[in-house]
DRENKEKOL-752819 format. One record per atom (N, C-alpha, C): x, y, z; atom name; residue in three letters; residue number from 0. Coordinates in steps of 0.1 Angstrom, whole numbers, plus 5000, padded with zeros to 4 digits. Atoms other than C-alpha are relative to their C-alpha. Layout:
<rs>
((X,Y,Z),"CA","ALA",NUM)
...
</rs>
This chain:
<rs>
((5008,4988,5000),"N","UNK",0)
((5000,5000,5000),"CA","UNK",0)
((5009,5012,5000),"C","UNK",0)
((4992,4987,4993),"N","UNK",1)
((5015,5031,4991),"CA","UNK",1)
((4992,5009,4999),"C","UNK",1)
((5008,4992,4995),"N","UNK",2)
((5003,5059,5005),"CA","UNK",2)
((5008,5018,4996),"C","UNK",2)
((4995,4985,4998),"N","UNK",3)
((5011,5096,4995),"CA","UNK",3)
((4991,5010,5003),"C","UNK",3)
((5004,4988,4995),"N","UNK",4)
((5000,5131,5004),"CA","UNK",4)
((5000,5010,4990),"C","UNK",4)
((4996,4987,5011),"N","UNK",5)
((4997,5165,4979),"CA","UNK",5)
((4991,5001,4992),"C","UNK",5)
((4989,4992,4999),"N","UNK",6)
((5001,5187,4964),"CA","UNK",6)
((4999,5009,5015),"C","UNK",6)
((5000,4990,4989),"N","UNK",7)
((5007,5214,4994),"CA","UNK",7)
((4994,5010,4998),"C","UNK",7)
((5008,4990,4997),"N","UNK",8)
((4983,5245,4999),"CA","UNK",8)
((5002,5003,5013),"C","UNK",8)
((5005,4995,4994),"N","UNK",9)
((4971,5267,5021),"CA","UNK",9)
((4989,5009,5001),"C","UNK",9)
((5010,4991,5004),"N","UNK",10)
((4942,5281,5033),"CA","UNK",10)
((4999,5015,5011),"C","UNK",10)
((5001,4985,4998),"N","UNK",11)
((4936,5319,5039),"CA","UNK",11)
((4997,5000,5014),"C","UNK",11)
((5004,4996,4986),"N","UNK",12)
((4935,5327,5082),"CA","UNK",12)
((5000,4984,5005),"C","UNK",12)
((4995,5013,4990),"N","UNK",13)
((4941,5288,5092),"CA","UNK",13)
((5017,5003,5007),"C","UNK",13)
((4984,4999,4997),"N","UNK",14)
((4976,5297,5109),"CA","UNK",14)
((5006,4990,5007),"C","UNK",14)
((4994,5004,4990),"N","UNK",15)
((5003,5283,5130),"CA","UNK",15)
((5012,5008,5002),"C","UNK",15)
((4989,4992,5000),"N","UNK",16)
((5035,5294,5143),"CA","UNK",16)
((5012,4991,4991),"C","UNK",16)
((4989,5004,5008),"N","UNK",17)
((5069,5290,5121),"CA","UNK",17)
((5010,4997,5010),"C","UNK",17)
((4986,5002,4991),"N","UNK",18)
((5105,5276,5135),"CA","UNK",18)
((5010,5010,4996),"C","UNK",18)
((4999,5009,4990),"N","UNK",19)
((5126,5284,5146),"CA","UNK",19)
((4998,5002,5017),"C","UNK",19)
((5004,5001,4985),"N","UNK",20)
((5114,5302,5179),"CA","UNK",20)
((4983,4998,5000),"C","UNK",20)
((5017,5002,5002),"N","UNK",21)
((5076,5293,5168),"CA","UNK",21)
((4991,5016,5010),"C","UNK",21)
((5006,4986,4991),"N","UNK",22)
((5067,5331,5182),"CA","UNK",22)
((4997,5011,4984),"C","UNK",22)
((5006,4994,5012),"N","UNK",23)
((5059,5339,5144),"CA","UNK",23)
((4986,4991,4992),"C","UNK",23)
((5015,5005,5008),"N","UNK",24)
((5022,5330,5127),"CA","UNK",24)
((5005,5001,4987),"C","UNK",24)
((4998,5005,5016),"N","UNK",25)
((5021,5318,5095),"CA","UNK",25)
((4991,4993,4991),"C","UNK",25)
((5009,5006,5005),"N","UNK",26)
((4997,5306,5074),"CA","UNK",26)
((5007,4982,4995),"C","UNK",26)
((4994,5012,5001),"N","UNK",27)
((5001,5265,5080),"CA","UNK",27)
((5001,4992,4986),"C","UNK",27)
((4998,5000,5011),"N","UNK",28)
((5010,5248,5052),"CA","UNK",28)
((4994,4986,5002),"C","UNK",28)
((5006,5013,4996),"N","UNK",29)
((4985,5212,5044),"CA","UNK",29)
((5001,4993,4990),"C","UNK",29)
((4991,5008,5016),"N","UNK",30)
((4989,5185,5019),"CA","UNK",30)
((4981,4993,4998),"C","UNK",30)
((5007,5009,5004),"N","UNK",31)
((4960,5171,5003),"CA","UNK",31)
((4994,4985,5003),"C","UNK",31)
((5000,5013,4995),"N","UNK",32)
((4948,5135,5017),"CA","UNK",32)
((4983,4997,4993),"C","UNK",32)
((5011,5007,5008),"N","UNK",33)
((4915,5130,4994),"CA","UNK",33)
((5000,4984,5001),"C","UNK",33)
((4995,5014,5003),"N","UNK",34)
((4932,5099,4985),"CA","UNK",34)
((4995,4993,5008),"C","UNK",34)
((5001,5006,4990),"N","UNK",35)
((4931,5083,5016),"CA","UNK",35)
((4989,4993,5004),"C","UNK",35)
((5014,5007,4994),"N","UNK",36)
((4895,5077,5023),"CA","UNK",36)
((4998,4987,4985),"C","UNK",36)
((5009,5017,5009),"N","UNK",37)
((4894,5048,4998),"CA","UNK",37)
((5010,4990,5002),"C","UNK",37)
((4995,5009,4995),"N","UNK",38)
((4915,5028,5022),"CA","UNK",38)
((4996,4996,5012),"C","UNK",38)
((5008,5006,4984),"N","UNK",39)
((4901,5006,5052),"CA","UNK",39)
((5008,5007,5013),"C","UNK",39)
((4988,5001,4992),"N","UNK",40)
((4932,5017,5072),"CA","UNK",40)
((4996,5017,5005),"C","UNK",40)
((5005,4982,4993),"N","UNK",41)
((4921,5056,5074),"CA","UNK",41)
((4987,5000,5006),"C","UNK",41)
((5016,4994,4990),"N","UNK",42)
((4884,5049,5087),"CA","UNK",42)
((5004,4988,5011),"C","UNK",42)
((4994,5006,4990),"N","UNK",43)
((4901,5025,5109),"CA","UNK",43)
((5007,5004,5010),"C","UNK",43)
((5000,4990,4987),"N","UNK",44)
((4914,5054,5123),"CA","UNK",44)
((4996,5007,5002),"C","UNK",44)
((5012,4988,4997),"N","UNK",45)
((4891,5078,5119),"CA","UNK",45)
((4987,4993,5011),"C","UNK",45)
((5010,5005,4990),"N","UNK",46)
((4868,5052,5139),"CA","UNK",46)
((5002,5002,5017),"C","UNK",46)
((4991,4999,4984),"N","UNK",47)
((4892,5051,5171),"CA","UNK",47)
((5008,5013,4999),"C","UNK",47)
((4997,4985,4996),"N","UNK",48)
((4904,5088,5165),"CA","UNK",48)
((4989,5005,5003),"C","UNK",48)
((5012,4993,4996),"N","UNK",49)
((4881,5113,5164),"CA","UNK",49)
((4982,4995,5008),"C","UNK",49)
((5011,5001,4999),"N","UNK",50)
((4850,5092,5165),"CA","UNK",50)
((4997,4990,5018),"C","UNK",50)
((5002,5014,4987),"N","UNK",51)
((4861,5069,5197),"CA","UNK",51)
((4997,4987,5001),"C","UNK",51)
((5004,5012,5003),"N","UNK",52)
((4850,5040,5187),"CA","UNK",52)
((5014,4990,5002),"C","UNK",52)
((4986,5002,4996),"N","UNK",53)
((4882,5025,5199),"CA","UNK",53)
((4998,4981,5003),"C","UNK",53)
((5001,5015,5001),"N","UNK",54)
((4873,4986,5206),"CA","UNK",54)
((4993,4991,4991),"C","UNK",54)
((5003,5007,5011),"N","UNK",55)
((4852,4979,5177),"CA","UNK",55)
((5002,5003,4988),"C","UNK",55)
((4995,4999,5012),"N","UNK",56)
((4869,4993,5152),"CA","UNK",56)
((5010,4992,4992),"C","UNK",56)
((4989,5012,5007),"N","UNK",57)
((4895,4964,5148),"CA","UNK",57)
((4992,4991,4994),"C","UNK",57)
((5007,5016,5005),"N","UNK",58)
((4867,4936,5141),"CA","UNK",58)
((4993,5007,4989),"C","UNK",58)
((5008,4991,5009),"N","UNK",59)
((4847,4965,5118),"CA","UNK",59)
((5014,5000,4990),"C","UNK",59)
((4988,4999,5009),"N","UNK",60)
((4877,4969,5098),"CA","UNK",60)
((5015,4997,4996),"C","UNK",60)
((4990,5008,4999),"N","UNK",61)
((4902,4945,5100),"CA","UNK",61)
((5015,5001,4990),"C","UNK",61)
((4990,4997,5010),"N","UNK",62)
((4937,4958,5084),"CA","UNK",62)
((5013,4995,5006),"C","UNK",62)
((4983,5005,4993),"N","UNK",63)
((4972,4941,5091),"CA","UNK",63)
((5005,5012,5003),"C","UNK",63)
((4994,4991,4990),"N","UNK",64)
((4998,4957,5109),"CA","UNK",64)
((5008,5010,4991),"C","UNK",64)
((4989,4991,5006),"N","UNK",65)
((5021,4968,5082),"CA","UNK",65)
((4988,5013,4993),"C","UNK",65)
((5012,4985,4997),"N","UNK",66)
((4986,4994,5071),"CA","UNK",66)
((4998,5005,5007),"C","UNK",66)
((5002,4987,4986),"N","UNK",67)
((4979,5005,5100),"CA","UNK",67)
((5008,5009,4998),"C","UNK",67)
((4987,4990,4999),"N","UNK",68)
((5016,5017,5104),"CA","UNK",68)
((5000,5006,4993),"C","UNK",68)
((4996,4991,5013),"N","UNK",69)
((5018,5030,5070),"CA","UNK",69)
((4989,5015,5003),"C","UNK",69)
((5010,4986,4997),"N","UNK",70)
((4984,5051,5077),"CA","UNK",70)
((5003,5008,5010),"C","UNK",70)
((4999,4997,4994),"N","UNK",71)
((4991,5060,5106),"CA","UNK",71)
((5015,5011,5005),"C","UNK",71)
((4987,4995,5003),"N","UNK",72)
((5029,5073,5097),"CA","UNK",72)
((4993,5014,4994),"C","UNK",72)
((5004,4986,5013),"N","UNK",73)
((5012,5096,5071),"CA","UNK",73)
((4989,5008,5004),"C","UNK",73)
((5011,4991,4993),"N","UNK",74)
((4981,5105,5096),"CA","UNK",74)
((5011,5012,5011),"C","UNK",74)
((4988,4993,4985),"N","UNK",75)
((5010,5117,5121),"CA","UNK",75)
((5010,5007,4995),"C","UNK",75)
((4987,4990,5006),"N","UNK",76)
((5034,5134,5100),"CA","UNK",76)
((5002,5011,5004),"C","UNK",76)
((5002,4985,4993),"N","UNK",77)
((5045,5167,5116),"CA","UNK",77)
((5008,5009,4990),"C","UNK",77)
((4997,4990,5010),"N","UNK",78)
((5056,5179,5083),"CA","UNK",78)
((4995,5000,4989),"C","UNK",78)
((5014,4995,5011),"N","UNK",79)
((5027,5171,5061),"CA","UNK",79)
((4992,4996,5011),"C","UNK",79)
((5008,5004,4990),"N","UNK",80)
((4999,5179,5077),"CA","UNK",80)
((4988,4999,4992),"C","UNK",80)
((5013,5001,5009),"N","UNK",81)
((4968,5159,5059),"CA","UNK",81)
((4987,5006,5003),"C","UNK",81)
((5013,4986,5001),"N","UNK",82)
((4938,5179,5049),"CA","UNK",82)
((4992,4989,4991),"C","UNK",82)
((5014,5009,5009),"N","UNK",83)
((4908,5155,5038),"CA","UNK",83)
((4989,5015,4998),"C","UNK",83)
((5012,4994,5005),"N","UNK",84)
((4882,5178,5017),"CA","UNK",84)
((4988,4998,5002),"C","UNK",84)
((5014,5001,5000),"N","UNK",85)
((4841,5182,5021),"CA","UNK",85)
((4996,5011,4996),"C","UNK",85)
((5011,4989,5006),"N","UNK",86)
((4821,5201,5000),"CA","UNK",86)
((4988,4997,5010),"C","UNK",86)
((5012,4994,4993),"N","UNK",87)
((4796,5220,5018),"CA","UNK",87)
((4990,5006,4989),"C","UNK",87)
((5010,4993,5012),"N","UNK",88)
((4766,5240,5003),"CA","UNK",88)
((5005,5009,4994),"C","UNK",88)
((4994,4989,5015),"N","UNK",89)
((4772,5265,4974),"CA","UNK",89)
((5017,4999,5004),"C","UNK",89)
((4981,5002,5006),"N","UNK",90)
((4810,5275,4974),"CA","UNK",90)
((5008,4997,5014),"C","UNK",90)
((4990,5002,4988),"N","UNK",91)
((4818,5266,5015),"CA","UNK",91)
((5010,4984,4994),"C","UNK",91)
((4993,5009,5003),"N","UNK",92)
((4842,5239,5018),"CA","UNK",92)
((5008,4995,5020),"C","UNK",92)
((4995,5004,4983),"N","UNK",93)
((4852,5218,5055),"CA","UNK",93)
((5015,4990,4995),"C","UNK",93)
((4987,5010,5001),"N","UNK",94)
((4891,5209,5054),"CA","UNK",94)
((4998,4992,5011),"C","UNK",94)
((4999,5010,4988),"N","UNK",95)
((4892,5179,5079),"CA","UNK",95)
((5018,5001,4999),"C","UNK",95)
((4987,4995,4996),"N","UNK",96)
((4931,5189,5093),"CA","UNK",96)
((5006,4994,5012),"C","UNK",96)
((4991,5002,4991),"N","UNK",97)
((4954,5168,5112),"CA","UNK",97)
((5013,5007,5002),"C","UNK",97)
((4994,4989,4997),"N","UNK",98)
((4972,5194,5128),"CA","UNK",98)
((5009,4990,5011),"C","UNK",98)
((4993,5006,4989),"N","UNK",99)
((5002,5176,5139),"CA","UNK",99)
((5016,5009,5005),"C","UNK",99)
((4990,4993,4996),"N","UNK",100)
((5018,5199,5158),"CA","UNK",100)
((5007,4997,5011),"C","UNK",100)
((4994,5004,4990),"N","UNK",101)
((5047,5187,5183),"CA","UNK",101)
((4994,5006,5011),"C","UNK",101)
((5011,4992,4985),"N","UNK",102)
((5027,5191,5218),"CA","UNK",102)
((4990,5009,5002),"C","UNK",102)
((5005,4994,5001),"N","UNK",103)
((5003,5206,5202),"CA","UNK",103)
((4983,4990,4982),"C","UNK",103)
((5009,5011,5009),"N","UNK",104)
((4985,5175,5181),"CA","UNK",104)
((4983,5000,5003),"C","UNK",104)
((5015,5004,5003),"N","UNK",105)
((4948,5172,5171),"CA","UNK",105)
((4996,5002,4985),"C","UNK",105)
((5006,5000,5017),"N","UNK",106)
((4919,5174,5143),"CA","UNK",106)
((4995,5010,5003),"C","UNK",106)
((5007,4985,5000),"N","UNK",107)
((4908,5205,5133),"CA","UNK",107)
((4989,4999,4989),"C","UNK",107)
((5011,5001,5010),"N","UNK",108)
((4874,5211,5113),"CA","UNK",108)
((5003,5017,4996),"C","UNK",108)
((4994,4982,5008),"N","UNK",109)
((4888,5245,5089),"CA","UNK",109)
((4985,4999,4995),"C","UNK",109)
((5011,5000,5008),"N","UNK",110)
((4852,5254,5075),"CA","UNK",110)
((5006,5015,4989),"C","UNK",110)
((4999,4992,5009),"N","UNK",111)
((4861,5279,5046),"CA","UNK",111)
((4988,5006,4992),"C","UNK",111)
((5009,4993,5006),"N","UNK",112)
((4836,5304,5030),"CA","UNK",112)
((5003,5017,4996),"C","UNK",112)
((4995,4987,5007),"N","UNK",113)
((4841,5331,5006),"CA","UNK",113)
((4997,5009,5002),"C","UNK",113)
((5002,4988,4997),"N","UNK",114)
((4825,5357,5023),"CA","UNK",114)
((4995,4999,5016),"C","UNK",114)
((4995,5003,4987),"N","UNK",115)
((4834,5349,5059),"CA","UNK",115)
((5011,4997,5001),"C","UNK",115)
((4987,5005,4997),"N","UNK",116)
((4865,5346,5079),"CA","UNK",116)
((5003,4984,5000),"C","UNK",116)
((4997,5015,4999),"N","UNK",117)
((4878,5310,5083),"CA","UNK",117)
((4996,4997,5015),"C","UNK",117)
((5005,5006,4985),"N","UNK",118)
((4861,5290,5115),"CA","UNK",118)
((5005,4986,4996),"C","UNK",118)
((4993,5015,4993),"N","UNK",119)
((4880,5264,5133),"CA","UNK",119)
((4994,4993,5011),"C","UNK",119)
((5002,5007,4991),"N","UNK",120)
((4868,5239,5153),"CA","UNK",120)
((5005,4989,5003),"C","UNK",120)
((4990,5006,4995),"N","UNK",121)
((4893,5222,5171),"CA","UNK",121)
((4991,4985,5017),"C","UNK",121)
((5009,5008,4994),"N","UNK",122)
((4875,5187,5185),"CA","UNK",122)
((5006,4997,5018),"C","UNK",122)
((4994,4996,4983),"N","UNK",123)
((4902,5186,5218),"CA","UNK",123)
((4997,5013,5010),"C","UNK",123)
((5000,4987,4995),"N","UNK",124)
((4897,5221,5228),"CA","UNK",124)
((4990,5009,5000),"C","UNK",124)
((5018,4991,5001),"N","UNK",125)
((4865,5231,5215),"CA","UNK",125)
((5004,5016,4998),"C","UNK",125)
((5000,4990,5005),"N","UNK",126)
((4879,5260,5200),"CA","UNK",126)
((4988,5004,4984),"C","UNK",126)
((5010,5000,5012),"N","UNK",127)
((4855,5277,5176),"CA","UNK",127)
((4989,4994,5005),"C","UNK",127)
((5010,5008,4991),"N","UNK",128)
((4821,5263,5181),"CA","UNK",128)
((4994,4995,4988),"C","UNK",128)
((5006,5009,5007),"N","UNK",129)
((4799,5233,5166),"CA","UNK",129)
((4988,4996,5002),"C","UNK",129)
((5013,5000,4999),"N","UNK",130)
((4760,5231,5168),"CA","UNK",130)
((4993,4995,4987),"C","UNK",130)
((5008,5007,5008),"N","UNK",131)
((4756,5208,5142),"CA","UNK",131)
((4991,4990,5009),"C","UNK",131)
((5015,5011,4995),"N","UNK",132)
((4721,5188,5148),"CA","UNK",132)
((4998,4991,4990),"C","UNK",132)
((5003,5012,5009),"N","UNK",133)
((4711,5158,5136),"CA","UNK",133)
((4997,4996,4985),"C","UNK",133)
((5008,4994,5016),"N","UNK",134)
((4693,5176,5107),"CA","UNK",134)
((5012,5004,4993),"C","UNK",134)
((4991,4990,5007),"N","UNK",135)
((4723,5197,5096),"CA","UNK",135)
((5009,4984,4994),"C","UNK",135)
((4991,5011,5007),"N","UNK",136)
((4744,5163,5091),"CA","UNK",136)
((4993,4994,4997),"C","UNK",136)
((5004,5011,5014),"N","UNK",137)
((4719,5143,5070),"CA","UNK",137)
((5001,5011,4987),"C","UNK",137)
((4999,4993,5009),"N","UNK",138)
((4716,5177,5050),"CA","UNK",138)
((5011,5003,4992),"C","UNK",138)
((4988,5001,5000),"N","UNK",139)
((4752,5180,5050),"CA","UNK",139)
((5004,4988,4989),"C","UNK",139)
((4996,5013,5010),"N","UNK",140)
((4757,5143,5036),"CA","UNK",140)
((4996,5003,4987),"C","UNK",140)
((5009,4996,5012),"N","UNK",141)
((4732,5149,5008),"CA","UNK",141)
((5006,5007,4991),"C","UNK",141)
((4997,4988,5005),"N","UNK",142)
((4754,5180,4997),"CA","UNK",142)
((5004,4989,4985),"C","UNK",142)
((4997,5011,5011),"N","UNK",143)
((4762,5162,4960),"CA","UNK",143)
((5016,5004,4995),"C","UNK",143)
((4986,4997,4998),"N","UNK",144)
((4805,5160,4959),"CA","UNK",144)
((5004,4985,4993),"C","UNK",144)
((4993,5013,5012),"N","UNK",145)
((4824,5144,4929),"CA","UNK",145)
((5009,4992,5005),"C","UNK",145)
((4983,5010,4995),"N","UNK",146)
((4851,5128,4954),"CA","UNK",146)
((4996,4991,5011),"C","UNK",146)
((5004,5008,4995),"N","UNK",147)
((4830,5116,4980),"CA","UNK",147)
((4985,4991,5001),"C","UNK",147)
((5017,5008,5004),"N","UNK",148)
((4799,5091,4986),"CA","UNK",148)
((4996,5004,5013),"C","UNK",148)
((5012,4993,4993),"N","UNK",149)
((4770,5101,5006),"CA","UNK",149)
((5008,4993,5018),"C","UNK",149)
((5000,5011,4987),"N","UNK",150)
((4783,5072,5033),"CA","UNK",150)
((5015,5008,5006),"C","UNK",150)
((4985,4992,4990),"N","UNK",151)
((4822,5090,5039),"CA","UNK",151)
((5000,5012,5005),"C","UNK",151)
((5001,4989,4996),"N","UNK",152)
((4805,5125,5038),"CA","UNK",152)
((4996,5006,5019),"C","UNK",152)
((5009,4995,4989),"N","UNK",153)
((4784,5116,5067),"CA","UNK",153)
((5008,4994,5012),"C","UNK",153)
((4990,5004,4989),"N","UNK",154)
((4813,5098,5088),"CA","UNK",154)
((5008,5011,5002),"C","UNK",154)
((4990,4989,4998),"N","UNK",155)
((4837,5124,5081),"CA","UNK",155)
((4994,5014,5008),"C","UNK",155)
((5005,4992,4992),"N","UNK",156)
((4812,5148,5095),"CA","UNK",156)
((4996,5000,5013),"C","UNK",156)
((5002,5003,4984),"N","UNK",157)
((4804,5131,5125),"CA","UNK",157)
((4999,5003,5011),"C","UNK",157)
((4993,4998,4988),"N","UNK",158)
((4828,5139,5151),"CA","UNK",158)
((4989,5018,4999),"C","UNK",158)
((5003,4989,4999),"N","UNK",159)
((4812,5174,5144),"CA","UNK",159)
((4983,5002,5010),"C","UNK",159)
((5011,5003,4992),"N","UNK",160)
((4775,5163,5161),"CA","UNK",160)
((5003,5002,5011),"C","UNK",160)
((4998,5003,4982),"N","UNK",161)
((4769,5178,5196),"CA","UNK",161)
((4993,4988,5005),"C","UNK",161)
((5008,5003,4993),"N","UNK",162)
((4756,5160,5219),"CA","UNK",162)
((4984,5000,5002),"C","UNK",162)
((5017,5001,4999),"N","UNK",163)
((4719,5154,5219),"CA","UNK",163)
((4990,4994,4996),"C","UNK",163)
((5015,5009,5006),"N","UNK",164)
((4689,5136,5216),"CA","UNK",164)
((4998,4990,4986),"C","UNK",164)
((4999,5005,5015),"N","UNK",165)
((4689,5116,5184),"CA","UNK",165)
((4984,4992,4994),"C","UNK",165)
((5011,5005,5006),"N","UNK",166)
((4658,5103,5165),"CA","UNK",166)
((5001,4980,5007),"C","UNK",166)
((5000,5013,4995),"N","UNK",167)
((4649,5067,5169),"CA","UNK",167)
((5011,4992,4986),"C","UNK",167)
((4989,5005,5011),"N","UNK",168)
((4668,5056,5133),"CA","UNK",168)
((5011,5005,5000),"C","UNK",168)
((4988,4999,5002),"N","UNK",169)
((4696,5071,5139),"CA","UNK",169)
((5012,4990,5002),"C","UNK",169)
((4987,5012,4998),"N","UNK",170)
((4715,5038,5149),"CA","UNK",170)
((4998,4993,4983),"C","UNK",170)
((4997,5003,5014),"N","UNK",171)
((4701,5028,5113),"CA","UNK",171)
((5005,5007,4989),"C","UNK",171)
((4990,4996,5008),"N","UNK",172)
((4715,5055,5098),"CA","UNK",172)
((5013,5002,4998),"C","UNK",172)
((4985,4999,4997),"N","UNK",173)
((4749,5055,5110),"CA","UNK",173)
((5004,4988,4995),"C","UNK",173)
((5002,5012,5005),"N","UNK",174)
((4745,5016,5101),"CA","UNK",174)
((5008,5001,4989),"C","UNK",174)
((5002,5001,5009),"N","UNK",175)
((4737,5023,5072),"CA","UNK",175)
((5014,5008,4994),"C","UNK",175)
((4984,4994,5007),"N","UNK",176)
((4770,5047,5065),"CA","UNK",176)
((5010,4994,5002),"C","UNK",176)
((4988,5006,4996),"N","UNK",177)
((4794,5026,5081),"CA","UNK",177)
((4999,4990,4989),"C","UNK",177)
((4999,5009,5012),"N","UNK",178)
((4784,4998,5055),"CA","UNK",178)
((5005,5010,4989),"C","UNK",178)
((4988,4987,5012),"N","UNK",179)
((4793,5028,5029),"CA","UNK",179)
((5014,4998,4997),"C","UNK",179)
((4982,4994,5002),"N","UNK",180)
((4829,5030,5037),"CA","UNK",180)
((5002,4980,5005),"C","UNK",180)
((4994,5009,4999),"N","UNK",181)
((4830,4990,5043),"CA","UNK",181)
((5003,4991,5013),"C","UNK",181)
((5005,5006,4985),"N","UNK",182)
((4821,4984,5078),"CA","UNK",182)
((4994,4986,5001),"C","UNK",182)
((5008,5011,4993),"N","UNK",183)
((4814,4949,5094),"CA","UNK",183)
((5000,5004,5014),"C","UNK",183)
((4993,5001,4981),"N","UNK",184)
((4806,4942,5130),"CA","UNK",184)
((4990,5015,5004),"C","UNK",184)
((5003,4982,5002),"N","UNK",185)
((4784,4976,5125),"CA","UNK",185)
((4993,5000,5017),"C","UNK",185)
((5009,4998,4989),"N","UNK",186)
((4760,4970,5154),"CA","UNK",186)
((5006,5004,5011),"C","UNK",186)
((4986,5002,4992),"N","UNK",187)
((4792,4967,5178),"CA","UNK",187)
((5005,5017,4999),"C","UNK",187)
((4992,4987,5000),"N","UNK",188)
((4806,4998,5162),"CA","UNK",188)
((4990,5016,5003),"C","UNK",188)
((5012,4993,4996),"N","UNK",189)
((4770,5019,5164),"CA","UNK",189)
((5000,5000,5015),"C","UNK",189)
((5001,4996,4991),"N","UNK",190)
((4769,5014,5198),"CA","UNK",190)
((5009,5008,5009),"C","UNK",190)
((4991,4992,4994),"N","UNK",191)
((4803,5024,5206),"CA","UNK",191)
((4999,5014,4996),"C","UNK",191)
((5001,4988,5006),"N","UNK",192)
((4798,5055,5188),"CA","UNK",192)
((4990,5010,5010),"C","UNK",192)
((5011,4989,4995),"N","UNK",193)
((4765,5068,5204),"CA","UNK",193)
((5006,4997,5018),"C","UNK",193)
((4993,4998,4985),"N","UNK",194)
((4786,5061,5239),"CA","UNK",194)
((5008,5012,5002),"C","UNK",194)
((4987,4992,4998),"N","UNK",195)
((4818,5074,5230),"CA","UNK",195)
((4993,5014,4998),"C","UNK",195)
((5004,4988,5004),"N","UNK",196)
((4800,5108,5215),"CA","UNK",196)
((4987,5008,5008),"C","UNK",196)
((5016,4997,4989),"N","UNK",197)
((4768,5105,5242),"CA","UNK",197)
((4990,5009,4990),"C","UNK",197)
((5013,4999,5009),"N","UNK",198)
((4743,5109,5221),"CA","UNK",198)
((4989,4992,5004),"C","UNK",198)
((5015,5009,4995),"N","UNK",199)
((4707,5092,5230),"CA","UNK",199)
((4987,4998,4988),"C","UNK",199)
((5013,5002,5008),"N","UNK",200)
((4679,5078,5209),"CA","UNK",200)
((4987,5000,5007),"C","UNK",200)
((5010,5000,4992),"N","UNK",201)
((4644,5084,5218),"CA","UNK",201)
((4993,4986,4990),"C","UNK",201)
</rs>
């Protein structure tokens, strides 16, 4: 499996600091990782990163050792730092951003919009803020995007759901997206999800 990253960009008010006393901002520099999501090995981490799902993500998506490592080399890089794409409505756009910055590591949700500043929401620190509802991420998924399928839009958005209340299908629709991206074991992995992220079905 080989795995690369690119080309490198940047987007407009996402910063970080430069070396070498990091006491200078800089607009951070991110690499492309589109690619990625059409390998078992990245929702393998995306299930036990962000989403928590941390004990049934091995039997849901079973990948040897030498993938993991490889994905996980290239998820952790602290000198490319991957930027998975989501088209949003009309011309926004959500970088998904592992910001791997030495003692200073997490995922960042960059939302970009051409006639607004850049909003970060930083899922460790709760920087920025997130009040997506149940509604906004099926709407969200739906958005219609030539790179991804309905099923990775609505994983990748996920981690972004506060907390709250959830319909009674919502364990069949999460189901139903984890089979999307290739999920076994889903029931297993549905439950850990609405734990790890406390969410409730009525």
């Amino acid at each position: 499996m080989a795995l690369t990253v690119g080309p490198p960009f940047t987007v407009a008010g996402y910063l970080t600091t430069a070396p070498p006393d990091y006491d200078t901002e800089c607009e951070a520099t991110l690499y492309a990782a589109d690619s990625l999501v059409g390998h078992a090995a990245f929702w393998r981490a995306y299930l036990t990163g962000p989403l928590g799902a941390d004990r049934a993500a091995d039997h849901a998506l079973p990948v040897g050792a030498a993938e993991r490592n490889e994905m996980d080399a290239v998820l952790d890089d602290p000198e490319r730092w991957p930027a998975v794409p989501v088209r949003l409505a009309g011309d926004d756009r959500m970088w998904i951003v592992y910001r791997n910055f030495e003692g200073d590591a997490g995922l960042d949700f960059v939302r970009v919009s051409p006639d607004r500043p850049v909003q970060v929401h930083d899922l460790a620190q709760d920087c920025g803020s997130s009040s997506m509802t149940w509604a906004d991420l099926l709407a969200l998924a739906e958005v219609p995007d030539e790179r991804l399928s309905w099923a990775q839009r609505f994983v990748l958005l996920l981690p972004l759901l506060e907390p709250q209340e959830l319909p009674s299908d919502a364990g069949a629709v999460i189901d139903r997206a984890l089979a999307g991206i290739g999920a076994a074991n889903r029931a297993a992995v549905v439950a850990e999800l609405l734990d790890a992220l406390d969410w409730q079905t009525h």
